[in-house]
Structure formats: structure tokens, C-alpha cells
C-alpha positions in Angstrom: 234.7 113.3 29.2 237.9 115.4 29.2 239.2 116.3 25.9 237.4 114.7 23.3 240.6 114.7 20.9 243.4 114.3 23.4 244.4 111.6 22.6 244.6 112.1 18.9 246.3 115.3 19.2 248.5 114.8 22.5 251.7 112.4 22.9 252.3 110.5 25.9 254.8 112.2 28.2 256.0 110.4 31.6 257.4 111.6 34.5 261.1 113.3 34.2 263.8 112.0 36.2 267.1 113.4 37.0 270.6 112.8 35.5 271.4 109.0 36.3 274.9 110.4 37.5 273.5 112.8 39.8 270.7 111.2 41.3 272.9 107.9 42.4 275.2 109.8 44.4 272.0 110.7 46.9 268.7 108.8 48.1 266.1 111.0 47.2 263.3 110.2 44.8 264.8 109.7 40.9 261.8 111.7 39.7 262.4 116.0 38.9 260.4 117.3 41.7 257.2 119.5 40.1 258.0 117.9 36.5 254.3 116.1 36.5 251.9 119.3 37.4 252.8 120.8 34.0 252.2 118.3 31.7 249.6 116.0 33.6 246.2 118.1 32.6 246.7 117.5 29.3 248.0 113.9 30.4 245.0 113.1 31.5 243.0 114.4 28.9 243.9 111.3 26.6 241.6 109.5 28.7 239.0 108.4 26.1 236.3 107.8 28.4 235.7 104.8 27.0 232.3 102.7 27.0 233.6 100.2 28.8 236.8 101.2 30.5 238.8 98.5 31.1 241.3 100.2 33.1 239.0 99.0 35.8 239.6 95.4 35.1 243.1 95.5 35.3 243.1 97.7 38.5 241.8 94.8 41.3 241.0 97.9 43.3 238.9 99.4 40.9 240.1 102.8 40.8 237.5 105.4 38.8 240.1 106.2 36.9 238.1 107.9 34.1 236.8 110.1 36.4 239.7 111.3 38.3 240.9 111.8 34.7 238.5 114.2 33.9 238.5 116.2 36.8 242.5 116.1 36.8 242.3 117.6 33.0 239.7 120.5 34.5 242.5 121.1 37.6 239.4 120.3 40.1 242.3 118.7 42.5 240.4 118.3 45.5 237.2 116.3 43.2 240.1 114.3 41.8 241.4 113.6 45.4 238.1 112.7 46.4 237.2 110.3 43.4 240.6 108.9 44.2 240.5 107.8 47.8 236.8 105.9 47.0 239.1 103.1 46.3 242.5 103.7 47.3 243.6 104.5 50.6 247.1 104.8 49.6 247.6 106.1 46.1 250.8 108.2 47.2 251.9 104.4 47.4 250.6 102.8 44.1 251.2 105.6 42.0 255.2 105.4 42.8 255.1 101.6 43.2 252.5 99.5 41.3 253.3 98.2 38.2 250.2 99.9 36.5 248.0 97.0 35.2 245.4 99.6 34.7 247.6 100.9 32.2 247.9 97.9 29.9 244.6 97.6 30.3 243.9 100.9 28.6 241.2 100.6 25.9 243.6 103.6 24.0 246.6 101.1 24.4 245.3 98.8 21.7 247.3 100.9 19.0 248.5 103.4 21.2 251.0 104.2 24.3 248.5 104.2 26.9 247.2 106.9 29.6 249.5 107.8 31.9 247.7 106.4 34.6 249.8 106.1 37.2 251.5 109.6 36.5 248.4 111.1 36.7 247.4 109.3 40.3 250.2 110.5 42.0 249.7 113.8 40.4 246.2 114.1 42.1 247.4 112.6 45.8 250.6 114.7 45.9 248.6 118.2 45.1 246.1 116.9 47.5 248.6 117.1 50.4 250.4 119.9 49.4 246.4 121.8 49.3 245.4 119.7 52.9 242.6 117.8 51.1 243.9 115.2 52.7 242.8 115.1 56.7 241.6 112.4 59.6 238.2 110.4 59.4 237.6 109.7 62.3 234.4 107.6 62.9 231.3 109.4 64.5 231.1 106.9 67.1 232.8 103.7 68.2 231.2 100.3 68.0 232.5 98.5 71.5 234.9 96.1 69.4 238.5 95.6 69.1 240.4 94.4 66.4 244.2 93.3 66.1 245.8 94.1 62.9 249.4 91.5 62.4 251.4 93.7 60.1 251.9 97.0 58.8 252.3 96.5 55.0 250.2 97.6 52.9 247.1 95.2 53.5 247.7 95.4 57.3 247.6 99.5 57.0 244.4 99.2 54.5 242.4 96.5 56.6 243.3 98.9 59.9 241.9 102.5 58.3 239.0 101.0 57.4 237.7 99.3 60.0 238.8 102.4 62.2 236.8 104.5 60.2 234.1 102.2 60.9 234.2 102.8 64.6 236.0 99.7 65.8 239.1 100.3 68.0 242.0 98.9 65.8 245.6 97.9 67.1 248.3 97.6 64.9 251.2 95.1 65.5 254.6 95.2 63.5 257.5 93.2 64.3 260.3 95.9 62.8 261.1 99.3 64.4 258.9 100.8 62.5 255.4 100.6 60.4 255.3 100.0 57.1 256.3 96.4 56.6 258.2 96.2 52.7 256.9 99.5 52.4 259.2 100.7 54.9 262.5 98.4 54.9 261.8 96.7 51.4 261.2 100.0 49.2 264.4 102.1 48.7 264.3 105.7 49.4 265.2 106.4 45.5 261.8 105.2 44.7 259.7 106.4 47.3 260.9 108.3 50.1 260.0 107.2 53.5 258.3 110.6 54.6 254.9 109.7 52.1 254.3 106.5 54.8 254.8 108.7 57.9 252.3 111.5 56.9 250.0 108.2 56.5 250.3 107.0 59.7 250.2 110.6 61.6 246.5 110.4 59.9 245.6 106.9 61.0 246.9 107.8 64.5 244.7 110.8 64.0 241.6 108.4 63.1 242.3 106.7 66.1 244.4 103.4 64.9 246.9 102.5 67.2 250.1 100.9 66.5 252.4 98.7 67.9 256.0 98.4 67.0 259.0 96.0 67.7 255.9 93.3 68.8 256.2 89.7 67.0 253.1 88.2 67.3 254.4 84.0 68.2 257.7 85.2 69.7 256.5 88.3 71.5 252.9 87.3 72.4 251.1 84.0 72.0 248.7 83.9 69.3 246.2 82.3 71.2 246.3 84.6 74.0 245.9 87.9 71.3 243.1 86.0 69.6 242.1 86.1 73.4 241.9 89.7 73.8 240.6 90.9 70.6 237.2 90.4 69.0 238.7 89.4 66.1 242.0 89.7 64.6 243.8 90.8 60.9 246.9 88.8 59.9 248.4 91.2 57.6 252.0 89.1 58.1 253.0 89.1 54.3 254.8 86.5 52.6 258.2 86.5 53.8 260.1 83.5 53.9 262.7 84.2 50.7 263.3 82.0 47.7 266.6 80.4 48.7 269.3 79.2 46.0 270.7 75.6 47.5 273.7 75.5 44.9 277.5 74.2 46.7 279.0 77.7 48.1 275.7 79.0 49.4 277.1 79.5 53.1 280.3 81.4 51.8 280.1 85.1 53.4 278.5 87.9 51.1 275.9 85.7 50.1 272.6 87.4 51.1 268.9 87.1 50.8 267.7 90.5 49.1 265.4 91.2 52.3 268.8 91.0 54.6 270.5 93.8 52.0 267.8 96.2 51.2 266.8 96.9 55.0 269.9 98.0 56.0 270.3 100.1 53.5 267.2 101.9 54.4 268.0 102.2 58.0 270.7 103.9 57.2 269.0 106.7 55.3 266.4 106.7 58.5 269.6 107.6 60.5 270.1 104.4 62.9 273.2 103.1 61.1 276.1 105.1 59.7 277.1 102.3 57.2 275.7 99.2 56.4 277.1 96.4 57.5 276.1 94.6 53.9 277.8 97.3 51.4 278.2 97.1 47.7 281.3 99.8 48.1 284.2 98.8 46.4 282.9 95.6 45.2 281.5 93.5 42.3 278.0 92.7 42.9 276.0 90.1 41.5 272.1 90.2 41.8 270.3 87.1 40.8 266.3 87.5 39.8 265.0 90.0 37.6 262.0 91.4 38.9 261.6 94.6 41.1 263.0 93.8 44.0 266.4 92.7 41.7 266.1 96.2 40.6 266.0 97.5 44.1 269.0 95.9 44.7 270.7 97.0 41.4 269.9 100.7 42.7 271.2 100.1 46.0 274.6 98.8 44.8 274.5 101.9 42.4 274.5 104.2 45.3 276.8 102.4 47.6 279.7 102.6 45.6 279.6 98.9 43.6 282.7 98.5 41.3 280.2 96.5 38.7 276.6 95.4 39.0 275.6 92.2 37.5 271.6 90.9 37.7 271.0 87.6 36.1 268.1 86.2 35.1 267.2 82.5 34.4 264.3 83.2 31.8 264.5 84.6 28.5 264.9 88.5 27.9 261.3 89.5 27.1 260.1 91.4 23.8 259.6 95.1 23.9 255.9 94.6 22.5 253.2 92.4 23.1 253.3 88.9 22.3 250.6 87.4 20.4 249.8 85.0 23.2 249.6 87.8 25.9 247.1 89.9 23.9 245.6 93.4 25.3 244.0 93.5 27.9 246.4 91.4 30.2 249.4 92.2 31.7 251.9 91.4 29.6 255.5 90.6 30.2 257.9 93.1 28.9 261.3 94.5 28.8 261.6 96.9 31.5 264.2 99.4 31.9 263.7 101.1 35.4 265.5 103.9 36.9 267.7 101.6 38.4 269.0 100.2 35.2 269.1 103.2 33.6 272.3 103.8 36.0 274.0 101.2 34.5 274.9 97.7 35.1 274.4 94.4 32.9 271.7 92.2 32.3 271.8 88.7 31.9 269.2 86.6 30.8 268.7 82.4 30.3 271.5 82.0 32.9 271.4 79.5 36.2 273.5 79.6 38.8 275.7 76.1 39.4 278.0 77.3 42.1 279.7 79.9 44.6 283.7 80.5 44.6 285.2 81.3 47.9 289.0 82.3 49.3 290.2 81.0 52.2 288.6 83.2 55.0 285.4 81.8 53.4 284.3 85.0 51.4 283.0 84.4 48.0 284.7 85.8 45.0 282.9 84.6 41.9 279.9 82.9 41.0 280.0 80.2 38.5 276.7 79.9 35.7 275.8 78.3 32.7 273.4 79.2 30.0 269.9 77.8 29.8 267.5 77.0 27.7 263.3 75.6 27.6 263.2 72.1 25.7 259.9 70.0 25.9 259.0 72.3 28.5 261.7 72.4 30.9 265.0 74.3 31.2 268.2 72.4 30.7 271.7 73.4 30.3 273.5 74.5 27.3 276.5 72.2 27.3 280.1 74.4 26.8 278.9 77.6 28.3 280.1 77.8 31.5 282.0 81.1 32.5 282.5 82.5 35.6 281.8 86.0 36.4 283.7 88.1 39.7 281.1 88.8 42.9 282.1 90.0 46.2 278.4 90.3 47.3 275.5 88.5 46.0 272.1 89.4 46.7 269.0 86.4 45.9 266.3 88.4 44.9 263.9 85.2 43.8 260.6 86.0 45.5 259.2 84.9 48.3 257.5 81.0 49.0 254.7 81.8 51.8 254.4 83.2 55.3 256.6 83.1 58.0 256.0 79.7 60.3 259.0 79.8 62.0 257.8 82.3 64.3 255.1 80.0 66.0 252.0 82.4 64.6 250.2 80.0 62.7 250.9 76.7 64.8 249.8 79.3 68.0 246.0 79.9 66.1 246.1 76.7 65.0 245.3 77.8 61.2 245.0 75.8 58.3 247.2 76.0 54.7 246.5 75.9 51.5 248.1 73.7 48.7 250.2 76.6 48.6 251.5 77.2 51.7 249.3 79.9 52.3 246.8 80.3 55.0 243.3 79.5 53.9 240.8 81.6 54.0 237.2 81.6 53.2 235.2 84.3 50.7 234.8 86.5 53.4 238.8 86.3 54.4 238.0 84.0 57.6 240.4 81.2 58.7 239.6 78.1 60.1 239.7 79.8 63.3 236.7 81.8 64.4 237.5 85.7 64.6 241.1 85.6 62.9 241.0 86.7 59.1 244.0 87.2 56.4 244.8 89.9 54.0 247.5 90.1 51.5 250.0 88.4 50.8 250.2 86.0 53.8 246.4 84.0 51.9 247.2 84.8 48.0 251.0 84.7 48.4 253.6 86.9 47.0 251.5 89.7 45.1 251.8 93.3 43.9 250.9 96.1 46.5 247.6 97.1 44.5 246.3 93.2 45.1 247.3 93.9 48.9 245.0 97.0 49.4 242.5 95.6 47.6 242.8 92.8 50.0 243.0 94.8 53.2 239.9 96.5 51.9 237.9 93.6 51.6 238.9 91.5 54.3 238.1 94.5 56.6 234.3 94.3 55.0 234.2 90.4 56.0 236.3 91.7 59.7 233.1 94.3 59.9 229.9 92.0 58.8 231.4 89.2 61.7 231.5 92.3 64.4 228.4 93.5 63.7 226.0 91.3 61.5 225.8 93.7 58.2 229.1 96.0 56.6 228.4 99.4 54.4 232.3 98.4 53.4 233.7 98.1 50.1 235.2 94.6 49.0 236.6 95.3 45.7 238.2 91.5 45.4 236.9 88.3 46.7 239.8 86.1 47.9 240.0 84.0 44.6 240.2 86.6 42.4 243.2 86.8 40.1 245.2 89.3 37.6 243.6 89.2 34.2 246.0 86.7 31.8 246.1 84.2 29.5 
């Protein structure tokens, strides 16, 4: 193991970020640049090597995170690097973006703040590319078969490497501009900047993957006729259709779905835009949902200028510990303060939405809510608390309810649902329809972008045994599997 007493005689320290007032009057990455390397040997030496390490339960990829520990706490970077990509092909990407079940999973967070797990992965990858452990794998020789990968997120770009790697001739096909599905347009530059996804796919290209941009499959080509020319074929297509809020003033201008804000903000910094034609500047913005992608927008608005920032929330404000009901070692649900609301802004919690206030040229100017609460099992509203808050934009950052069908993809295959609105799949990630599999979050439904490599990964293993009759590919989640709770 690493260092037997680490963690007894070493504190947790995180990553450092800059001043809040400095770092949202630019887009670059909150974090001190260099801050980790420092501090993250000893970091990674209060990994207790545990009998059983249940870190690897809560991570669906099941990182070796024990090991890359220890060789991170002996500096053997490029051993650490290697341990590392066994089960991640993107950990540049979880380590600024997952959540980090792995890290309430930690056996030493029974009593104790937990490993910095996630601050020690992107540790590893980040001195990995700055030493050029990280290169192209090409495959020593191609199988004959071709394969259709529909979306570059993070399962689409996970499903592609490896069945590249495993000789098959791999085409990529992404609607946007550009590859990198959420990644790319969903993620703002504050939290991970934009150049960590085109090193990425500079290496697939490299391997030999091929990508397609500004290609819908459904609008662009006929599903049919792609299943057609492929020998089988990846959807990869996420689940994008957002959580709509029907309440009376809906239509009023400055009403937005978070996924019509955040891109535009991004294309900006990529230098197509000058300004965005959906601003925060000058304004009061109101941000209803409270999970990431509500922080996202809660950043954005920081940076653009926004005269107040308001995210509401309908469920209670979580506890700051565990519950008793969400013992270790599941995810439990926290208070979280991210970067982005470290920058400032209000909270709001047990609120609902009842209407939209608009002037005359149809603009909305305040939103109208009302404070909630459970009884018998159901929310209802707290008589007398009505109050009305000022919002010149509005961003509905809700989730997301399935796959896109407007676009003709799955009525084109001719693929079958499940009770959920996703498309089904059996345990080796096949449709319905012979030859077409799906990864991510188009089969399980909205997920976190660990649960969509993992995904890529082993749908690529059933893409591979179909092609060829046997697969030496990993499948580190079988399509029913879910997060560890209660």
C-alpha cells in the first residue's frame, strides 16, 4: 500500500481555486493551475488500501483506484497513467466532471473526509499529457468491419476508441459543429476547458476513428439507409429532449431551456459568436433546478454580467452530513456548494413555480412562486406564501425526459422503448433491430458521465462479440445495472 499511516497523520486537502472575483471576469478553469502536484502524493497516500475497497463499487467503471493511489504517492506517473486508462478512457473528463461516487464510497469516509479521489485522477492524467504518456493505439490490424457511432458524448467517444482499437473501422456522426456532444456545448469552459476534448479527438483521429460533424442522423441521412451501410451501428444520441415547465407565461421571451443558454455561451468562447444572443448582462436571472447543470447556468450568468442570480429549487435544502437513511456506502444527497455558487447568488429551496409576468412587448419581468411542502407523500402548496421575485431571463435547468424522436431516428430503425421512454436494449446493448446497439444515456436515460463511459465501454464489447463471434473487451456494466442507494 502507500503510506500505511496517511491517513491518520494527513488532512484532506482539495484542489485550490482562484479568487471568486477574479476568476468570473474570464472563462478559464476556476482551479490554481499546478496547485494539485504539490499536495496530491501525500493526497493519495491516505488511501488505506483497504480489504475490500469499495471505491470500486461506487465507481460503475471500476477504476483501480487503490492502485493508481499508490503509485501516485511513489510519483511513478506514467504506472499511474497506465493503471488509469485500464478503465477510463477519459479521466481528464471525470476527474473535472463526475460527481465522485467513488469517493462516498470510501471505506476511510466512514468517520472520515474521504480520499481525494477525484483530485488525485486528474492529477495522474494531466502529468500524463504534460510527460506524453499519453499517445495513439492504433490497432495492429483491421477486422473488414464498419461501425457507425450516433453521437459524440461521452459514450459515443468511449464505444468509438474501443472498437477502433479493436481493428474495426469506426465513423463517428455528431449533429453540432463540433464533437463532444454536452461535453462540448453543455460543459462551460470555467469547468473544463474545451482544449482537454480536442487533444482527445486528435488521438482517436490518430487511432484511426473518423468523425463526422454537422450530420443528423433522421434529418441528414435516413436511419435505415446508415443501418444499410454499416455492419452495425452505436446510437450514442444522449437524452436530450429537456424537462419543460407548462406554467401560464411559458411563451413570454427570455424564457429558455438551459440547453438553448449554455451553448451559446460556449460558442462564444470557441470564437463563432462575439456575444450571445441569450445574455445574462444587465439583467436579473432566475435559474430553476438545482442540480449541475443549474449550477452551470448560475456560473454563466456570473460571468456575463447578471445584475442578480436566483436558482430555485422545489425540494428541500439537503443536510450537510449523511442521513441515517442514505447510510455509507451510497451516494448520498448533500449540500453542495460548487464554484459556481461560491460567486454568489441565492438559493432557494421548497419553492414551485406558478407563473411568468410579462410587459407588453411580451418579455418577461418576474416570475411568480409559492412555497412547498411533502404531505402524505406529495408536495402541496403552503397557502399565504406567494411572492414574486424580478427575472429578465429564466433558464429551466430540470433534466432531461428521453431521447430525441422528433428527429425521425428511432421511427427510421424502427426501435422499440422502454417504459421509460428509452430505447431498449438487451444485456449485450442490442436493440430490437439487428446490428444497431445503444450506449448512454439515450437506453438508461439521463445519467452521470462516469455511467456513460462505462456504457460506451460495454456496449462496444457486445458491438465486437456480434462482428466477430468472441470480444477480449471490457464490459464493466451490464445495461441494468444501477448506482448503489437505498
Amino acid at each position: 500500500m502507500a503510506d500505511p499511516k496517511g491517513f491518520l497523520t494527513t488532512g484532506r486537502e482539495v484542489a485550490q481555486t482562484r479568487p471568486a472575483g477574479e476568476r468570473v471576469k474570464d472563462w478559464n478553469e476556476v482551479y490554481v493551475p499546478g496547485s494539485l502536484l504539490p499536495i496530491i502524493s501525500k493526497q493519495a497516500g491516505r488511501c488505506m488500501d483497504c480489504g475490500i475497497p469499495f471505491c470500486h463499487n461506487g465507481c460503475p467503471l471500476g477504476n483501480l483506484i487503490p492502485e493508481w493511489n499508490d503509485y501516485a504517492y511513489r510519483e511513478d506517473w506514467s504506472a499511474a497513467s497506465e493503471r488509469l486508462h485500464a478503465t477510463n478512457n477519459f479521466p481528464e473528463f471525470t476527474g473535472r466532471l463526475c460527481p465522485a461516487p467513488c469517493e462516498s464510497a470510501c471505506v476511510l469516509g466512514i468517520n472520515q473526509p474521504a480520499v481525494t479521489i477525484k483530485n488525485v485522477e486528474v492529477s495522474i492524467i494531466d502529468k500524463a499529457w504534460d510527460s506524453g504518456d499519453v499517445t495513439p493505439q492504433p490497432p495492429e490490424r483491421l477486422s473488414g468491419k464498419t461501425v457507425a457511432v450516433i453521437g459524440s458524448g461521452p459514450a459515443g467517444l468511449a464505444a468509438a476508441q474501443q472498437l477502433t482499437r479493436a481493428g474495426h473501422t469506426v465513423a463517428v456522426y455528431e449533429r453540432a459543429d463540433r464533437i463532444g456532444g454536452l461535453l462540448r456545448y453543455g460543459i462551460p469552459e470555467f469547468k473544463m476547458e474545451k482544449s482537454h476534448i480536442n487533444r482527445r479527438i486528435e488521438q482517436m483521429r490518430a487511432e484511426g476513428t473518423k468523425f463526422r460533424t454537422e450530420t443528423e442522423i433522421g434529418r441528414d441521412i435516413d436511419a435505415a439507409k446508415l443501418r444499410r451501410r454499416y455492419d452495425a451501428v452505436v446510437i450514442a444520441a444522449g437524452a436530450t429532449v429537456s424537462r419543460d415547465l407548462p406554467v401560464p407565461g411559458r411563451e413570454l421571451n427570455g424564457v429558455h431551456y438551459a440547453m438553448e443558454y449554455l451553448p451559446l455561451a460556449n460558442k462564444v468562447q470557441e470564437g463563432d459568436l462575439t456575444v450571445s444572443p441569450i445574455t445574462a448582462e444587465g439583467k436579473h436571472v432566475v435559474v430553476i433546478g438545482g442540480g449541475d447543470t443549474g449550477a452551470d447556468c448560475v456560473g454563466t450568468a456570473h460571468r456575463q454580467g447578471a445584475l442578480s442570480v436566483t436558482q430555485l429549487e422545489i425540494m428541500p435544502r439537503p443536510g450537510e452530513e449523511r442521513n441515517t437513511n442514505q447510510p455509507w456506502p451510497t451516494f448520498p444527497m448533500l449540500y453542495k456548494v460548487t464554484s459556481a455558487h461560491e460567486e454568489g447568488g441565492e438559493r432557494v429551496y421548497s419553492v414551485s413555480t406558478t407563473h411568468f409576468e410579462g410587459d407588453e412587448d411580451g418579455n418577461v419581468q418576474a416570475l411568480h412562486l409559492v412555497e412547498v411542502a411533502f404531505k402524505d407523500g406529495k408536495l402541496e402548496q403552503k397557502p399565504g406564501t406567494e411572492r414574486v421575485i424580478p427575472a429578465q431571463l429564466v433558464t429551466l435547468a430540470m433534466g432531461f425526459t428521453g431521447t430525441d424522436q422528433a428527429n425521425g431516428l428511432v421511427q427510421q430503425f424502427g426501435l422499440e422503448l422502454d417504459a421509460r421512454g428509452n430505447i431498449a436494449r438487451d444485456e449485450d446493448y442490442a436493440t430490437n433491430v439487428g446490428g444497431v446497439f445503444v450506449a448512454g444515456d439515450a437506453g438508461r436515460g439521463q445519467s452521470l458521465i462516469v455511467w456513460a463511459i462505462a456504457e460506451g465501454r460495454s456496449a462496444a464489447r457486445g458491438v465486437d462479440r456480434f462482428l466477430t463471434g468472441a470480444s477480449a473487451l471490457p464490459a464493466p456494466i451490464r445495461p441494468t445495472d444501477r448506482s448503489l442507494t437505498v
